[in-house]
MARVEXVO-562839 format. One record per residue (C-alpha): x, y, z; residue number from 1. Coordinates in pm, 1 decimal, m for minus. Each point is the difference from the previous one (the first is absolute). Layout:
BEGIN
REC        c1        c2        c3  resi
REC         X         Y         Z   NUM
...
END
This chain:
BEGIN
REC        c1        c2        c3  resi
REC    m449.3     729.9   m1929.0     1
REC     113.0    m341.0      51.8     2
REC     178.8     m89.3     312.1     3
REC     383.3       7.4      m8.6     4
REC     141.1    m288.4     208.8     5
REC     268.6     181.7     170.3     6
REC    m283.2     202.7     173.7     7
REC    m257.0    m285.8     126.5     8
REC      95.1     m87.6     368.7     9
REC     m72.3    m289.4     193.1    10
REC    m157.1     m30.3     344.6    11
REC     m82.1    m242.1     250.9    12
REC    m326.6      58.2     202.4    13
REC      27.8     m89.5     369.8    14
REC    m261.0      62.9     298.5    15
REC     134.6      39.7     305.5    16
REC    m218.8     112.0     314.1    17
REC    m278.5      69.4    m196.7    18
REC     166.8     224.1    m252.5    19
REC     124.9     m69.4    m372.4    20
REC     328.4      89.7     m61.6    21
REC     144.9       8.5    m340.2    22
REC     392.3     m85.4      m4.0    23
REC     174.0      41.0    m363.4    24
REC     186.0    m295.0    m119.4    25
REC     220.8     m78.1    m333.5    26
REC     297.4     208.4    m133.0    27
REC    m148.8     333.2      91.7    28
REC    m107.1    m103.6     345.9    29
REC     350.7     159.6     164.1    30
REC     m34.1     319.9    m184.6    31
REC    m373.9      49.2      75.4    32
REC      96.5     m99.7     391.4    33
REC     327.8     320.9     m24.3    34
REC    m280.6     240.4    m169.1    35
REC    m246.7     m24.6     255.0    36
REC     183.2     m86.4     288.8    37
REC    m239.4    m311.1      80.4    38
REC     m29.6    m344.4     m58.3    39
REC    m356.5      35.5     m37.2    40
REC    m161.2     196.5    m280.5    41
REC    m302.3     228.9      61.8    42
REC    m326.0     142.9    m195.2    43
REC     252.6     337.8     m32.0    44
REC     301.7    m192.2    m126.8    45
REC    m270.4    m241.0    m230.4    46
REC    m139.9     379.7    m163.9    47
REC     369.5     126.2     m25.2    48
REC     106.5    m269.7    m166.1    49
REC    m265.5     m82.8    m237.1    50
REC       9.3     410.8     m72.8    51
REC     364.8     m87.2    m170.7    52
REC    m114.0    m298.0    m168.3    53
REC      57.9    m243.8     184.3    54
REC    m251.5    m321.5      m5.1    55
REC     m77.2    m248.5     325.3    56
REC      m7.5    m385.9      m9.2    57
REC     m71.6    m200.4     263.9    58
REC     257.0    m330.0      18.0    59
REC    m183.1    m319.2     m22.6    60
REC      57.7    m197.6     324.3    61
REC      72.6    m348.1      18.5    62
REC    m191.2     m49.2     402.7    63
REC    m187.3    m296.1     m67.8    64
REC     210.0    m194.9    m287.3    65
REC     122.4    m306.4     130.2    66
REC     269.3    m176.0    m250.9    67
END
C-alpha cells in the first residue's frame, strides 16, 4: 500500500519537564487538536490514528541554522 498524502501528518517533538510531547502541525494539525481534545498527541491517539491510515512525520527544525 503506498502512502496517500492526505493521510501522513506532521508533528513537532518537544520535551518539556522531562517528558516528550508530540504536538501535530500542518493542515491537519486543527482537526487532529478538535478530535482529541488536546494539543498534544499521545501513544493512544498515535495507534488510533495509524489504525485508519494515517502516517507520522516529524517536521525538520531549523534550531541551529543561522542565515
Amino acid at each position: 500500500m503506498t502512502d496517500a498524502p492526505n493521510l501522513v501528518l506532521t508533528y513537532r517533538r518537544k520535551s518539556v519537564y522531562g517528558q516528550t510531547l508530540y504536538y501535530p502541525t500542518g493542515v491537519k494539525a486543527a482537526a487532529v487538536q478538535r478530535l482529541t481534545g488536546r494539543k498534544t498527541l499521545t501513544d493512544s491517539d498515535v495507534q488510533a490514528l495509524k489504525e485508519l491510515g494515517f502516517v507520522f512525520t516529524e517536521e525538520r527544525s531549523s534550531e541551529g541554522i543561522s542565515i
